[in-house]
N, C-alpha and C positions, 0 to 999 in steps of 0.2 A: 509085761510087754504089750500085751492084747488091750487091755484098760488104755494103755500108753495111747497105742496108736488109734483107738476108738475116741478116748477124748478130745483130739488132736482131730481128727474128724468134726465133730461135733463143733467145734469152735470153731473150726471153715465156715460149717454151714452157716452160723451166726455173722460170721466175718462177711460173706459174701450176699447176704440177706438185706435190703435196703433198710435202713433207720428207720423211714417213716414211709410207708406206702400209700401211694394216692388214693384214692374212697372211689368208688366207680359214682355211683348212686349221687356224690353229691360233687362231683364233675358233673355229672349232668345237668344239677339246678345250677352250677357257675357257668354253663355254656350257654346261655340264654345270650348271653352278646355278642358272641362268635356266630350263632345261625345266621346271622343278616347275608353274611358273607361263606360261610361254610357249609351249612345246610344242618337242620337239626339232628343229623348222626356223624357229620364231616363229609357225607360224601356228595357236597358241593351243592350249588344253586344250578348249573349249567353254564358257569361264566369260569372260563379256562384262565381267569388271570387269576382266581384264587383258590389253595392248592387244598385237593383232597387231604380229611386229617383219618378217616378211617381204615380202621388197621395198622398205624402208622406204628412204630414201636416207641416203647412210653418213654425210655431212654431217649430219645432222639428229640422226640416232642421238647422234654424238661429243658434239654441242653439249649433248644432253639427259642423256646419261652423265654426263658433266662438272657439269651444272647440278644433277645430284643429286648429285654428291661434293661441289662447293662449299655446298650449301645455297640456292641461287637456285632450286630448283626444290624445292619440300615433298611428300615424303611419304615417311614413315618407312622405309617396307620398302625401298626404292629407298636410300633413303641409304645404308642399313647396308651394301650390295651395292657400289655405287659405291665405298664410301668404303676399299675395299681393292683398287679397278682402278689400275694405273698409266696409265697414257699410251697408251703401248704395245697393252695390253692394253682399251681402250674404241676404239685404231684398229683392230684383231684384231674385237672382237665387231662393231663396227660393218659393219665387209666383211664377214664371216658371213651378216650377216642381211638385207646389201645386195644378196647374191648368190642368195637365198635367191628360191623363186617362191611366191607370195602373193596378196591379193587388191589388194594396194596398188596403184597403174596411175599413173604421170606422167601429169601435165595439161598439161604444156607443149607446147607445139603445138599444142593445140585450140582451138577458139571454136566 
């Protein structure tokens, strides 16, 4: 029973483990096109119309990468950027900037 329930563990962890994890290190060399507008760590030029990406969660990044290569998310200049990321490469910038220190802060665990 004990084996049971530990292997069944075990195969969570794997389950819930992303397939391919983004590279920090070489999110870093693909963000060379993003600083114009972001700042060489994400946290921005000083121009409030384009958004801090440090600390940002890598989750959220990928989803938003993604949704401006598909077109679910509108706005031009993001498209054209996205729309030459592979896979790969939107898991890369995402860790970059996920690892990145910022002014972004988790809310979880507060009230």
């Amino acid at each position: 029973m004990y084996k049971t329930i530990l292997g069944v563990a075990v195969a969570s962890l794997f389950l819930l483990a992303p397939a391919h994890a983004g590279d920090v290190e070489a999110g870093e060399r693909k963000s060379q096109v993003c600083q114009a507008c972001h700042g060489p760590d994400g946290n921005g030029i000083g121009d409030p119309q384009y958004p801090l990406l440090a600390g940002q969660y890598a989750d959220y990044m990928e989803k938003t990468l993604r949704d401006y290569r598909s077109g679910a998310r509108d706005n031009l200049i993001m498209a054209g950027f996205a729309a030459t990321l592979s896979d790969q490469d939107i898991r890369d910038l995402s860790a970059f900037y996920a690892a990145q220190t910022g002014p972004l802060r988790s809310m979880r665990g507060t009230r």
